[in-house]
mmCIF file of the N, C-alpha and C atoms, coordinates in Angstrom:
data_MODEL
# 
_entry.id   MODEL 
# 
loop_
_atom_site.group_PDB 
_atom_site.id 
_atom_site.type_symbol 
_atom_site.label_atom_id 
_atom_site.label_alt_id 
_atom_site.label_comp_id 
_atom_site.label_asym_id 
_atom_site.label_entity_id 
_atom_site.label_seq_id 
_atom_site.pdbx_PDB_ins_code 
_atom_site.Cartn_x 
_atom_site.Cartn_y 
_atom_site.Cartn_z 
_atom_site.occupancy 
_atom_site.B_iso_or_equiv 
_atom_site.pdbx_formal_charge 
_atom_site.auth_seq_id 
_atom_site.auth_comp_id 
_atom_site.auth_asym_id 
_atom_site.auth_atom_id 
_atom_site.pdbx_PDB_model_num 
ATOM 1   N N  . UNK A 1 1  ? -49.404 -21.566 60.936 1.00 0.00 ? 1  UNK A N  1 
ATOM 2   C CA . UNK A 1 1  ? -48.591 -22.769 60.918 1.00 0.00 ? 1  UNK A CA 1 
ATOM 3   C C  . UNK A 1 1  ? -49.026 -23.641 59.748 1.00 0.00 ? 1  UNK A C  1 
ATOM 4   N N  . UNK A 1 2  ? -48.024 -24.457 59.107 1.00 0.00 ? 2  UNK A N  1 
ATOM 5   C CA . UNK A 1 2  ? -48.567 -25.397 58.126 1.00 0.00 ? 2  UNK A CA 1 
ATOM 6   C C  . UNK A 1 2  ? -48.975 -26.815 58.397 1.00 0.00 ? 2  UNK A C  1 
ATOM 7   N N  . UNK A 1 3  ? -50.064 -26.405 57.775 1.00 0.00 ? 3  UNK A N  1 
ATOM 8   C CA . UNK A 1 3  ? -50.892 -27.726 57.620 1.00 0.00 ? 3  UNK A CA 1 
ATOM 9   C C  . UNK A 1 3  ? -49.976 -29.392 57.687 1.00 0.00 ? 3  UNK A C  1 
ATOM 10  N N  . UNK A 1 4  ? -48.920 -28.781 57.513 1.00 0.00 ? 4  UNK A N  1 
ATOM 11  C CA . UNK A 1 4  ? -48.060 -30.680 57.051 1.00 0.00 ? 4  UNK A CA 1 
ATOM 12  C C  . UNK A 1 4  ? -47.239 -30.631 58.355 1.00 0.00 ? 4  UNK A C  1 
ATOM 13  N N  . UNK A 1 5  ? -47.122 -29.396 59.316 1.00 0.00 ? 5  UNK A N  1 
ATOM 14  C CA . UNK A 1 5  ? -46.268 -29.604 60.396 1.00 0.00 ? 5  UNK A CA 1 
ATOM 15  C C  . UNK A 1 5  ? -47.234 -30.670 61.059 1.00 0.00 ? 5  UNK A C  1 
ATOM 16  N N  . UNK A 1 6  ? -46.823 -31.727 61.601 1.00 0.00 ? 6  UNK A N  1 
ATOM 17  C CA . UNK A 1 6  ? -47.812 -32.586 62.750 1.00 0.00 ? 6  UNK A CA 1 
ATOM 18  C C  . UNK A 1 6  ? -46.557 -32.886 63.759 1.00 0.00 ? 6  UNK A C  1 
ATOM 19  N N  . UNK A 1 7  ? -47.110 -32.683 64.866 1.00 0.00 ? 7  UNK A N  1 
ATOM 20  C CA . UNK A 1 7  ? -46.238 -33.318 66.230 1.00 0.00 ? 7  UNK A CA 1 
ATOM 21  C C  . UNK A 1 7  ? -45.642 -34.639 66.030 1.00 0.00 ? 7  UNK A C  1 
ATOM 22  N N  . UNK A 1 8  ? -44.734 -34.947 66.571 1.00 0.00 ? 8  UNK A N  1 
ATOM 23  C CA . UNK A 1 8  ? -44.256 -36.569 66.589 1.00 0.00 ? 8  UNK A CA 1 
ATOM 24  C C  . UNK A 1 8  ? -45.307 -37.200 67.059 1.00 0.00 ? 8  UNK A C  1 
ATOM 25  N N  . UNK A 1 9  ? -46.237 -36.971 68.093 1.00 0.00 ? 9  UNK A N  1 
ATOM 26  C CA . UNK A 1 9  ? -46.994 -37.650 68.370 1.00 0.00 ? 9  UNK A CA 1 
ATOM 27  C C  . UNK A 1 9  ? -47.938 -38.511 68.042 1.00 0.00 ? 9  UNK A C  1 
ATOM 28  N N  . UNK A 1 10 ? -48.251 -37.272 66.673 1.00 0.00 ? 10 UNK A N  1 
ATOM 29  C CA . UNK A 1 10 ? -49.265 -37.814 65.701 1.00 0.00 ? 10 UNK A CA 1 
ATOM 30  C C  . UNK A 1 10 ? -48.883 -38.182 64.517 1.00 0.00 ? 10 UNK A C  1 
ATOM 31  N N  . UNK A 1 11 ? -48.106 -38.080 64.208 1.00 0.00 ? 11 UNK A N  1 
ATOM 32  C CA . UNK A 1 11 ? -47.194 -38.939 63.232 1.00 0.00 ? 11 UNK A CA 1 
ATOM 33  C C  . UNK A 1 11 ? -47.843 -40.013 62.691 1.00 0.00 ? 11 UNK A C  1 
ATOM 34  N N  . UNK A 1 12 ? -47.764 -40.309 61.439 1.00 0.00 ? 12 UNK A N  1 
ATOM 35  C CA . UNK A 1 12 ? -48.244 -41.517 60.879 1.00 0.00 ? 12 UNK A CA 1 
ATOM 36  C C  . UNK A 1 12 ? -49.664 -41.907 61.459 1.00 0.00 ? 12 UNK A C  1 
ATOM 37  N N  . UNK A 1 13 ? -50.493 -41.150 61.964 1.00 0.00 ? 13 UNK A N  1 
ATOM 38  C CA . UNK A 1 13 ? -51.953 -41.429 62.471 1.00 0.00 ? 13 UNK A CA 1 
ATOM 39  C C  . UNK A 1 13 ? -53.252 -39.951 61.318 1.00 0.00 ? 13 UNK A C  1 
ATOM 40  N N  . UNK A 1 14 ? -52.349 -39.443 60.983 1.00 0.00 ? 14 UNK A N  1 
ATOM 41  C CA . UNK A 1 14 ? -52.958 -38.229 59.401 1.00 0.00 ? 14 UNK A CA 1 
ATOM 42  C C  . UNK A 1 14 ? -53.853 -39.112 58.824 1.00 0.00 ? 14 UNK A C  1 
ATOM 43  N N  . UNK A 1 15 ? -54.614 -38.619 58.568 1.00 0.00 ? 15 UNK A N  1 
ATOM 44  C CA . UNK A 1 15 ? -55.698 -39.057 57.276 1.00 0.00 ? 15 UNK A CA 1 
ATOM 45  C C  . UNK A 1 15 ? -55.493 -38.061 56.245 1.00 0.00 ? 15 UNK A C  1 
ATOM 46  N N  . UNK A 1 16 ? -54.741 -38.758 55.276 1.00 0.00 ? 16 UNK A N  1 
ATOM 47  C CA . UNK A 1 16 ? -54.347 -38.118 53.704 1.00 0.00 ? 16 UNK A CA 1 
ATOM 48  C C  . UNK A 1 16 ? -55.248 -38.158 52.666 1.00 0.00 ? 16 UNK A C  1 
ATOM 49  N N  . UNK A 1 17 ? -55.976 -37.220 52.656 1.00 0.00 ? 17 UNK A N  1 
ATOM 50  C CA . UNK A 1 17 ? -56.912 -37.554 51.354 1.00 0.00 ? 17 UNK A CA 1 
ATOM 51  C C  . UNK A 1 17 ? -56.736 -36.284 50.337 1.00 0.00 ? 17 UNK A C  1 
ATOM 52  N N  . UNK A 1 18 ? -57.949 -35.959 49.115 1.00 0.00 ? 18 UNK A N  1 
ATOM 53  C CA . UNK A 1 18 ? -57.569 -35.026 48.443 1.00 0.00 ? 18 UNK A CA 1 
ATOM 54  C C  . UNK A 1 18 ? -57.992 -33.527 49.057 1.00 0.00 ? 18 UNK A C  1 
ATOM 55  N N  . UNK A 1 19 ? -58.744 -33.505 50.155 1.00 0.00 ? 19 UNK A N  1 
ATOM 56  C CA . UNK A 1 19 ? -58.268 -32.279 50.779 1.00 0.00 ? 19 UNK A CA 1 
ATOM 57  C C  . UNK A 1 19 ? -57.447 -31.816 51.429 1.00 0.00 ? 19 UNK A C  1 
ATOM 58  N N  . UNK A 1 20 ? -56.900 -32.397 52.028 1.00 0.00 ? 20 UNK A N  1 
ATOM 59  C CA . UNK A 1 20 ? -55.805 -32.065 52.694 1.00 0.00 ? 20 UNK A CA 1 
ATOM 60  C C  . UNK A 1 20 ? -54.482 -32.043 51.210 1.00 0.00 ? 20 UNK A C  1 
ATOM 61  N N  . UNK A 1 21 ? -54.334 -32.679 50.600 1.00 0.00 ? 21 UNK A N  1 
ATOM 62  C CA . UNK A 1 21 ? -53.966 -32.340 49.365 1.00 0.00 ? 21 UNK A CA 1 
ATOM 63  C C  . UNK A 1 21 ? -54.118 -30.673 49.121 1.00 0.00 ? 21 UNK A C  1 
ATOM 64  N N  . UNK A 1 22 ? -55.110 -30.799 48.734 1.00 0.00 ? 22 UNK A N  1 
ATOM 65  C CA . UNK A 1 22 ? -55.711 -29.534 48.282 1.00 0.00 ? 22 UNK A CA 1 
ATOM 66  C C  . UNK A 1 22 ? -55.369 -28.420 49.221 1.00 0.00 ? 22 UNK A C  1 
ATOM 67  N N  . UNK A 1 23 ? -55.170 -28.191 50.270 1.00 0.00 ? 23 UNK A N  1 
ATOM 68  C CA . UNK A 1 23 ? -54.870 -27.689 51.013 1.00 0.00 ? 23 UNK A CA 1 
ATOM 69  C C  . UNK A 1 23 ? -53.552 -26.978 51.185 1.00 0.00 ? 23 UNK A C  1 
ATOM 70  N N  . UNK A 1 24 ? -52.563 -27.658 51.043 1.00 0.00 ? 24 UNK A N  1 
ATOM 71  C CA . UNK A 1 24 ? -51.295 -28.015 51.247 1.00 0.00 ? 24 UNK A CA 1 
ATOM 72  C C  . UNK A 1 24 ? -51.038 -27.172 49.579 1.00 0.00 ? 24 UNK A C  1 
ATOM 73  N N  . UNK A 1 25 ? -51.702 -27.629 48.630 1.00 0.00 ? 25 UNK A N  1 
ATOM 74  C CA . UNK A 1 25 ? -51.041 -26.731 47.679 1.00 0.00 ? 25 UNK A CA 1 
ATOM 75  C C  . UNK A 1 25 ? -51.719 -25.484 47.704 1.00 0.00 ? 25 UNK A C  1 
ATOM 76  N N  . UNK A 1 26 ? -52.718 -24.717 48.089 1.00 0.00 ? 26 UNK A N  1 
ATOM 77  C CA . UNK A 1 26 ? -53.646 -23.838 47.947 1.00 0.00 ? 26 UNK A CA 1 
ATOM 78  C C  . UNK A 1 26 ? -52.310 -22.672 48.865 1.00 0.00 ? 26 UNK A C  1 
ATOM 79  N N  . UNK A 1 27 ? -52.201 -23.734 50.595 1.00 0.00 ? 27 UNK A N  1 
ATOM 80  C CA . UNK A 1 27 ? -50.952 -22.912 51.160 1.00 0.00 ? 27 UNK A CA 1 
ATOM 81  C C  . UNK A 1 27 ? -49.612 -22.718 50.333 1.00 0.00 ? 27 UNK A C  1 
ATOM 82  N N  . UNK A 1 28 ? -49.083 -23.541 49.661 1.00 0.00 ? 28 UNK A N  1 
ATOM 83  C CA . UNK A 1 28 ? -48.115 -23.254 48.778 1.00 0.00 ? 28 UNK A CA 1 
ATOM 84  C C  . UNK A 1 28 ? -47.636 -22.298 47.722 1.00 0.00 ? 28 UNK A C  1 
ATOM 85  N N  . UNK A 1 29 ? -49.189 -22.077 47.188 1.00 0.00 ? 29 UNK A N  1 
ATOM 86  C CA . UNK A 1 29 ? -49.577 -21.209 46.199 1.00 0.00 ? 29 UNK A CA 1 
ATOM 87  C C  . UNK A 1 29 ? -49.284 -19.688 47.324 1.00 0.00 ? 29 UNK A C  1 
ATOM 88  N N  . UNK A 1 30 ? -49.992 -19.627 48.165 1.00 0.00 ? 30 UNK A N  1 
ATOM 89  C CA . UNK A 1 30 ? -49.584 -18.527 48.991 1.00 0.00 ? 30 UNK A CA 1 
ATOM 90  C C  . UNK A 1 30 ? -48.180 -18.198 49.548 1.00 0.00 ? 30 UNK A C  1 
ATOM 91  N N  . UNK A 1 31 ? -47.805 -19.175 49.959 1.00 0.00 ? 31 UNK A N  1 
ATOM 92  C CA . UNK A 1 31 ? -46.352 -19.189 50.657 1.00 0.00 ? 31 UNK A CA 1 
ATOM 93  C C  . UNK A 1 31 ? -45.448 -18.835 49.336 1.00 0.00 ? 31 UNK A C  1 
ATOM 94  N N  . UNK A 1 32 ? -45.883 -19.156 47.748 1.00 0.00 ? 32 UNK A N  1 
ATOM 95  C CA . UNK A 1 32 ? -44.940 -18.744 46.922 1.00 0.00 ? 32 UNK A CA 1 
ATOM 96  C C  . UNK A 1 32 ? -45.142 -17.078 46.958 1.00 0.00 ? 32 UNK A C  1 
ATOM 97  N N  . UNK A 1 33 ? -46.727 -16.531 46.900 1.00 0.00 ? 33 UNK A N  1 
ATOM 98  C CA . UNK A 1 33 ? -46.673 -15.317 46.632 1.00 0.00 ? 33 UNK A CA 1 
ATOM 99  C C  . UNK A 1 33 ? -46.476 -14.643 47.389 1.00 0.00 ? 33 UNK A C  1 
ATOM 100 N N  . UNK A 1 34 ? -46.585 -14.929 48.760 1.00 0.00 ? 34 UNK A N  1 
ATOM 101 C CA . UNK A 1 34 ? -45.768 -13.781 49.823 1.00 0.00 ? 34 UNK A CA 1 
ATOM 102 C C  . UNK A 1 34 ? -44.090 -14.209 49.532 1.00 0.00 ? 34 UNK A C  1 
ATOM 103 N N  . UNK A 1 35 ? -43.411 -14.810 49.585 1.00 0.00 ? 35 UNK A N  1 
ATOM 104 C CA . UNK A 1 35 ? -42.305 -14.628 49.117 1.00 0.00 ? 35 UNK A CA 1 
ATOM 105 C C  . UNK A 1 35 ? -41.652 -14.268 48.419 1.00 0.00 ? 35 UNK A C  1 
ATOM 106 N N  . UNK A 1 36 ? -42.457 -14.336 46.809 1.00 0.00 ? 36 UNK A N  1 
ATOM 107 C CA . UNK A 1 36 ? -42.125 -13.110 45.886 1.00 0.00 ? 36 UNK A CA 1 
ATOM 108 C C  . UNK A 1 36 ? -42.461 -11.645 46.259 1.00 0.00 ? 36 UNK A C  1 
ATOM 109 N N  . UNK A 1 37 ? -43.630 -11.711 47.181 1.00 0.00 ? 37 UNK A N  1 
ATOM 110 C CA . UNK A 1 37 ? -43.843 -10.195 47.419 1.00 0.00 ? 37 UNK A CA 1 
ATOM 111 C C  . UNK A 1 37 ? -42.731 -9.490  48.191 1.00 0.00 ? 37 UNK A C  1 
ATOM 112 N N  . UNK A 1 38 ? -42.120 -10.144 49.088 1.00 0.00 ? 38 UNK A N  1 
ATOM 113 C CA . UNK A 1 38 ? -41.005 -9.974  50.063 1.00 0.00 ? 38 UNK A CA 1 
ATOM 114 C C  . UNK A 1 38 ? -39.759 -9.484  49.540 1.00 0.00 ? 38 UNK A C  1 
ATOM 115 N N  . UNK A 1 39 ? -39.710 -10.559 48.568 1.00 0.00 ? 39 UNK A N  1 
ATOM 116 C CA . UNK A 1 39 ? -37.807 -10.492 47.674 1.00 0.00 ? 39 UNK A CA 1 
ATOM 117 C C  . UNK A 1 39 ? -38.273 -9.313  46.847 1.00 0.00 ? 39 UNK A C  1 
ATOM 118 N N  . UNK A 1 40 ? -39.653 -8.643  46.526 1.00 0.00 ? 40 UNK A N  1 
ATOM 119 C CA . UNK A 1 40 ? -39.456 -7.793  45.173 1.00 0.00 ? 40 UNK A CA 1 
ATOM 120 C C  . UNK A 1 40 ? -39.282 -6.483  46.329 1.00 0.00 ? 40 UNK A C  1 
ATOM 121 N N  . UNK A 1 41 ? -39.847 -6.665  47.568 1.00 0.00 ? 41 UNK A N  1 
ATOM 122 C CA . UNK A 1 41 ? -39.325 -5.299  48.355 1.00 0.00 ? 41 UNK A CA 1 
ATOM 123 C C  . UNK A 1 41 ? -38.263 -4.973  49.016 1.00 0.00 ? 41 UNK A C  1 
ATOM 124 N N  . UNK A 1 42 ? -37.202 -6.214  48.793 1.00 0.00 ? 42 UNK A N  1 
ATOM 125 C CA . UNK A 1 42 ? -35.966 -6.005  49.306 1.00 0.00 ? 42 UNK A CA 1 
ATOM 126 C C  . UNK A 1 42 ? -36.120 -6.544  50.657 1.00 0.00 ? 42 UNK A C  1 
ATOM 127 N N  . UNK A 1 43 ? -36.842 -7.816  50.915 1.00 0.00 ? 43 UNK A N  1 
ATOM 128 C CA . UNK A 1 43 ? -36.902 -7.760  52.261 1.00 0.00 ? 43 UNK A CA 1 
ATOM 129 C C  . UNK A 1 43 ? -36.565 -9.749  52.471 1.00 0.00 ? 43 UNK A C  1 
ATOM 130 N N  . UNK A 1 44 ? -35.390 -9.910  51.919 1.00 0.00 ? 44 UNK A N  1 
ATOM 131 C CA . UNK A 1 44 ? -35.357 -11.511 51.130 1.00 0.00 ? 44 UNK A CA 1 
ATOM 132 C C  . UNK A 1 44 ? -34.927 -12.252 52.777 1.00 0.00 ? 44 UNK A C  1 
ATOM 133 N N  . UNK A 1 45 ? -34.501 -11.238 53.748 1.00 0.00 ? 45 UNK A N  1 
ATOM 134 C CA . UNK A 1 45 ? -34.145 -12.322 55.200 1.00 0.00 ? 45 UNK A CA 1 
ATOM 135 C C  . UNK A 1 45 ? -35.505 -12.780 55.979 1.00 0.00 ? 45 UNK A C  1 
ATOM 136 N N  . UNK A 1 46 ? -36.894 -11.573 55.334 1.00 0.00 ? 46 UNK A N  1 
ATOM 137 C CA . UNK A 1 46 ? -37.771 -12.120 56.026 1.00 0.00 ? 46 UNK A CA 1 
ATOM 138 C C  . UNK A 1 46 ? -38.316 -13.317 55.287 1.00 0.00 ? 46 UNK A C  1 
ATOM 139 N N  . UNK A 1 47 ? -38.110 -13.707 54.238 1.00 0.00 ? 47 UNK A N  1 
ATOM 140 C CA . UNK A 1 47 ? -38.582 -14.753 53.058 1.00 0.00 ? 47 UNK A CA 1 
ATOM 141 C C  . UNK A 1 47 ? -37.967 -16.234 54.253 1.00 0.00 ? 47 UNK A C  1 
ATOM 142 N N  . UNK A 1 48 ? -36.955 -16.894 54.981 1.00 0.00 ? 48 UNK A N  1 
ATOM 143 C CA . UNK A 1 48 ? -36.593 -17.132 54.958 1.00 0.00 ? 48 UNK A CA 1 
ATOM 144 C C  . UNK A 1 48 ? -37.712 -18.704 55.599 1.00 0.00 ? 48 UNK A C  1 
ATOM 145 N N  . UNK A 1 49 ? -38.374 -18.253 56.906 1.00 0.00 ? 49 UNK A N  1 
ATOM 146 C CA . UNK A 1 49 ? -39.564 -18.844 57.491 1.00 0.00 ? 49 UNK A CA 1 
ATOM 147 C C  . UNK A 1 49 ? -40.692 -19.160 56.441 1.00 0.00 ? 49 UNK A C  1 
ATOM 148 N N  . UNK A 1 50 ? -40.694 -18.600 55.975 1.00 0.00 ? 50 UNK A N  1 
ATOM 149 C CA . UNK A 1 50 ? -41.710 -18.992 54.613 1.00 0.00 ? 50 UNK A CA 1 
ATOM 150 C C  . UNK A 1 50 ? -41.044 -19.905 53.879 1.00 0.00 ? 50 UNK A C  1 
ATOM 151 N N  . UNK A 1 51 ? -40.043 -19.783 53.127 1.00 0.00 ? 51 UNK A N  1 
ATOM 152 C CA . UNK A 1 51 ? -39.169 -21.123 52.133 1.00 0.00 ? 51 UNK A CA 1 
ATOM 153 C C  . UNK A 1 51 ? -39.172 -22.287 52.907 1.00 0.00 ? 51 UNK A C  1 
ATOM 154 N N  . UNK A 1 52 ? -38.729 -21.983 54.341 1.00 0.00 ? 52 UNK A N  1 
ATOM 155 C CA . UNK A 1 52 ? -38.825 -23.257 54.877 1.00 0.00 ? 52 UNK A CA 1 
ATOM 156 C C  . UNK A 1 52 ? -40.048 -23.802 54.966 1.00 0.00 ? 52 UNK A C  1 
ATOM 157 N N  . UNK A 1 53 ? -41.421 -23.339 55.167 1.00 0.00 ? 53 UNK A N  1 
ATOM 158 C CA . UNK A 1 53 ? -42.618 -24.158 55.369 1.00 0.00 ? 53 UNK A CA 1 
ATOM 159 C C  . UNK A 1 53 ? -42.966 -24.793 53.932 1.00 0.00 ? 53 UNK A C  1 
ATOM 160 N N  . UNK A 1 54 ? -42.365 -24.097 52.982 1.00 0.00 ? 54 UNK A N  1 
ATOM 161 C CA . UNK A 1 54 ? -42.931 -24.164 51.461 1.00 0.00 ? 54 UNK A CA 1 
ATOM 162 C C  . UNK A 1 54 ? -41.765 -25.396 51.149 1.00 0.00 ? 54 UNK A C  1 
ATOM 163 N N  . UNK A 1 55 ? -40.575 -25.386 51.866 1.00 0.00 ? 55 UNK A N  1 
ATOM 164 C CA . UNK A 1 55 ? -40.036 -26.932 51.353 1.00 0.00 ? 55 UNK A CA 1 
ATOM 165 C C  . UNK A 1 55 ? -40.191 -28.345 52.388 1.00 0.00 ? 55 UNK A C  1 
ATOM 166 N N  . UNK A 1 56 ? -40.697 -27.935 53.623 1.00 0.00 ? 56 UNK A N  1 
ATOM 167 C CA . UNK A 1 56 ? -41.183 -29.204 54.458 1.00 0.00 ? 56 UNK A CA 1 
ATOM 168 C C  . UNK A 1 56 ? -42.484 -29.222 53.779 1.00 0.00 ? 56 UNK A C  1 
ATOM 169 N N  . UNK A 1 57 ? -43.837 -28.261 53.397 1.00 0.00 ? 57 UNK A N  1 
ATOM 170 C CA . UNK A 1 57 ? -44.848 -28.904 52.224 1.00 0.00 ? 57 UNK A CA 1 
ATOM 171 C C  . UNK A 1 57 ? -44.521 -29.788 50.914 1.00 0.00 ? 57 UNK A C  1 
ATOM 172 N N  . UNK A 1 58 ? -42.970 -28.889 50.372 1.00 0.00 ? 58 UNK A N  1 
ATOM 173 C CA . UNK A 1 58 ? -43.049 -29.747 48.851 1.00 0.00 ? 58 UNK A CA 1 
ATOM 174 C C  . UNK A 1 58 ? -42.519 -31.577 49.108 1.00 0.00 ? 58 UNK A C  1 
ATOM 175 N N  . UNK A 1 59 ? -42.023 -31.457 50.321 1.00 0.00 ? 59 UNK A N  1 
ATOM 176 C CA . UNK A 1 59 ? -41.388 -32.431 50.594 1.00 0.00 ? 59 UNK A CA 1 
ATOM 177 C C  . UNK A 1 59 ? -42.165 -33.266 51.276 1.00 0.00 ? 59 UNK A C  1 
ATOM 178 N N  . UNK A 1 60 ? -43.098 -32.710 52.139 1.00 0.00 ? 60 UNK A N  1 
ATOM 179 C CA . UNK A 1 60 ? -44.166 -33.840 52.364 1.00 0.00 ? 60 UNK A CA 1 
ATOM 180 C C  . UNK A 1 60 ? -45.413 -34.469 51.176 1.00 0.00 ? 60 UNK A C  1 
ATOM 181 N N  . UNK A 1 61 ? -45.315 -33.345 50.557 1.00 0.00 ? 61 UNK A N  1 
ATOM 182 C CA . UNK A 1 61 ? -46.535 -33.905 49.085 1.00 0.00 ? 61 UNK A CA 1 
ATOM 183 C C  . UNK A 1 61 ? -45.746 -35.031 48.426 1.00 0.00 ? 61 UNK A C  1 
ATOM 184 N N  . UNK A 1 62 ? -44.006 -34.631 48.063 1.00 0.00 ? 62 UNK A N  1 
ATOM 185 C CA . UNK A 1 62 ? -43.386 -35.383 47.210 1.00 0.00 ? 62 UNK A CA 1 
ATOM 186 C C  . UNK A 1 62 ? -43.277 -36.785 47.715 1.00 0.00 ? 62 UNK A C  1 
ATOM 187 N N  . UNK A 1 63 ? -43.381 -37.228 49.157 1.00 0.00 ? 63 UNK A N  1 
ATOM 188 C CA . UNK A 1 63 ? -43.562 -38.340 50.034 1.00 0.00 ? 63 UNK A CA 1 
ATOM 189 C C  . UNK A 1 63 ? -44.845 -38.799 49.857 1.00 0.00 ? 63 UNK A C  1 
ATOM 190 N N  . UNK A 1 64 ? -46.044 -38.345 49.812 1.00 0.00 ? 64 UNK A N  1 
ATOM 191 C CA . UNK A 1 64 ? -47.057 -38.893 49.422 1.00 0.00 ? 64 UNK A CA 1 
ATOM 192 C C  . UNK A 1 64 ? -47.106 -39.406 48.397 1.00 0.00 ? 64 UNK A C  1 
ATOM 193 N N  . UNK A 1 65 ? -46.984 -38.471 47.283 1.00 0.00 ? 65 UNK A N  1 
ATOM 194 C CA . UNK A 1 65 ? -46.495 -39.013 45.908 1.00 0.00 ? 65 UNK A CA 1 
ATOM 195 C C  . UNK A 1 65 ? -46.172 -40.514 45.619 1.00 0.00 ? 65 UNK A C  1 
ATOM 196 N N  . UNK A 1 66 ? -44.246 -40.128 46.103 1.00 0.00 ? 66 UNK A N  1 
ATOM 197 C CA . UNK A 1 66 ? -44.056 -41.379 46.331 1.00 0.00 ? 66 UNK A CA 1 
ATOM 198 C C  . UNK A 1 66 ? -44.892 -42.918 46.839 1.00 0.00 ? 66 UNK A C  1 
ATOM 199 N N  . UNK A 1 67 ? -45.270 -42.494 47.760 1.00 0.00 ? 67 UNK A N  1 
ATOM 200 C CA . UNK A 1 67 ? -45.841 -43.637 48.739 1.00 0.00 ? 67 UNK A CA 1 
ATOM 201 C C  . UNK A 1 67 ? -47.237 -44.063 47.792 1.00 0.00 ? 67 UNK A C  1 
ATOM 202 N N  . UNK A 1 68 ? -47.826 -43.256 47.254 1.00 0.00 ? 68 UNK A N  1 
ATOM 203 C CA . UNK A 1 68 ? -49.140 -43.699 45.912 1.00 0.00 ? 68 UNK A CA 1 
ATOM 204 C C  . UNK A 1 68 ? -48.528 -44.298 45.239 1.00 0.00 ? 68 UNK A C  1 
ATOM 205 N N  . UNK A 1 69 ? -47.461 -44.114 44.170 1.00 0.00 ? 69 UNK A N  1 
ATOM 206 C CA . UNK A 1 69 ? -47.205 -44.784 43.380 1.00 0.00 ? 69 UNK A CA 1 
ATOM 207 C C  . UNK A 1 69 ? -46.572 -46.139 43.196 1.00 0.00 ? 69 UNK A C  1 
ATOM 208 N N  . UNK A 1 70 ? -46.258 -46.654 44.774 1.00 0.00 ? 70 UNK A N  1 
ATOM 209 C CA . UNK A 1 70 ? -46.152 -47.690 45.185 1.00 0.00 ? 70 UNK A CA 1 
ATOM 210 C C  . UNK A 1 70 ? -47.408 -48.076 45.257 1.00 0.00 ? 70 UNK A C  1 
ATOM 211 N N  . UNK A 1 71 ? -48.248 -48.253 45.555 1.00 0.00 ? 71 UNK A N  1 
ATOM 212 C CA . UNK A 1 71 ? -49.045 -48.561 45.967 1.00 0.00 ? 71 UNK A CA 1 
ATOM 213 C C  . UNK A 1 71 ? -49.932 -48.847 44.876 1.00 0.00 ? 71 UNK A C  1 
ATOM 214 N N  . UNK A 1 72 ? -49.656 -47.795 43.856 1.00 0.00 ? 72 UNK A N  1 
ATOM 215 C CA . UNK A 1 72 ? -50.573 -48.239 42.214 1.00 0.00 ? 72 UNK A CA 1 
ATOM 216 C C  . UNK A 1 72 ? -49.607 -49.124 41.347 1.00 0.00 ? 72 UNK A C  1 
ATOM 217 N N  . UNK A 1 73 ? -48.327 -49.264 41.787 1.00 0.00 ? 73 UNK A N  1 
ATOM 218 C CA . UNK A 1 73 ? -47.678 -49.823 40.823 1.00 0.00 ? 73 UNK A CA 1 
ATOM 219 C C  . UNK A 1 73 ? -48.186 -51.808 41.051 1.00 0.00 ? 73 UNK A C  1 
ATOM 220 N N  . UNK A 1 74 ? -48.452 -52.006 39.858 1.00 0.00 ? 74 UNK A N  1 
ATOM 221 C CA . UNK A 1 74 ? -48.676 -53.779 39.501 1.00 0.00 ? 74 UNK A CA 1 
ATOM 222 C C  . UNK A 1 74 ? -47.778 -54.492 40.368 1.00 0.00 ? 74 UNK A C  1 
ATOM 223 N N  . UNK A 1 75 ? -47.714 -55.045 40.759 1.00 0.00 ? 75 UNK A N  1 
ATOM 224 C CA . UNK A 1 75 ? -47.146 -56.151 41.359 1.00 0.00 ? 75 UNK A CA 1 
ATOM 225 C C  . UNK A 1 75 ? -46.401 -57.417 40.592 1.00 0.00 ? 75 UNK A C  1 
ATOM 226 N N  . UNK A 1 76 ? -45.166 -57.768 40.473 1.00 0.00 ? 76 UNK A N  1 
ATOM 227 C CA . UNK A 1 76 ? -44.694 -58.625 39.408 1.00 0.00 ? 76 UNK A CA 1 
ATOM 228 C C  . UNK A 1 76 ? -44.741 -59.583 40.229 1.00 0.00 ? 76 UNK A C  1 
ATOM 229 N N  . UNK A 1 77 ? -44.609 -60.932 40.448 1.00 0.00 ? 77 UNK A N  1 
ATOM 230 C CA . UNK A 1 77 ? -44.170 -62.126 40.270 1.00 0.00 ? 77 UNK A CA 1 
ATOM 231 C C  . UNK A 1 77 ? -43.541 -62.971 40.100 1.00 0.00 ? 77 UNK A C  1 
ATOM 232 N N  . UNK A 1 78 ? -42.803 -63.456 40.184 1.00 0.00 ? 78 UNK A N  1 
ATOM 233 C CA . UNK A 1 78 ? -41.978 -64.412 39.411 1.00 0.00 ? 78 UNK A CA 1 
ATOM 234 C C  . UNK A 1 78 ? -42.314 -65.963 39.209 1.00 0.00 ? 78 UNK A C  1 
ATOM 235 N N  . UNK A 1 79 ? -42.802 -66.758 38.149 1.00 0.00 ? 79 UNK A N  1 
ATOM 236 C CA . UNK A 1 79 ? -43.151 -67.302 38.190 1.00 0.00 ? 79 UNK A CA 1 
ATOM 237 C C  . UNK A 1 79 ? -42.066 -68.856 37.724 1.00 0.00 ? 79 UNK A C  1 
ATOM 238 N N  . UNK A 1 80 ? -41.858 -69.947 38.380 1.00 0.00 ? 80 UNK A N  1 
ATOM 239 C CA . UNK A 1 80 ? -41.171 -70.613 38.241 1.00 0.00 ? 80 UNK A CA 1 
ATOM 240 C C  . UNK A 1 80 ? -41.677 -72.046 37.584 1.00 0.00 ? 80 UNK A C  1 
# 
């Protein structure tokens, strides 16, 4: 199972740091190469459970992402 599936339960209670980072792409890196291994044997319906874990990962990293760069971005002001 992947690392980024979490229950509703636990939702928003994750501790995100750079291992779990690390993690998440290390599985990715895998989830790409069994899937190429799959499609090069003609076997592209079993690929299908795999793409999906590999786009709820890219899509949870790309949410982190996001959510950092809020968080580093300066803060403007407006000053009157």
């Amino acid at each position: 199972m992947s690392v980024a599936f979490v229950p509703k339960r636990h939702r928003g209670k994750a501790q995100i740091n750079q291992e779990t980072i690390q993690r998440l792409l290390d599985e990715n890196d895998q989830l790409v190469r069994c899937i190429t291994e799959y499609m090069q044997k003609g076997r592209a319906m079993e690929c299908v459970q795999y793409q999906q874990i590999l786009h709820r990962n890219i899509v949870y990293l790309g949410t982190i992402a996001d959510a950092s760069q809020t968080w580093l971005q300066p803060q403007t002001y407006l000053s009157f």
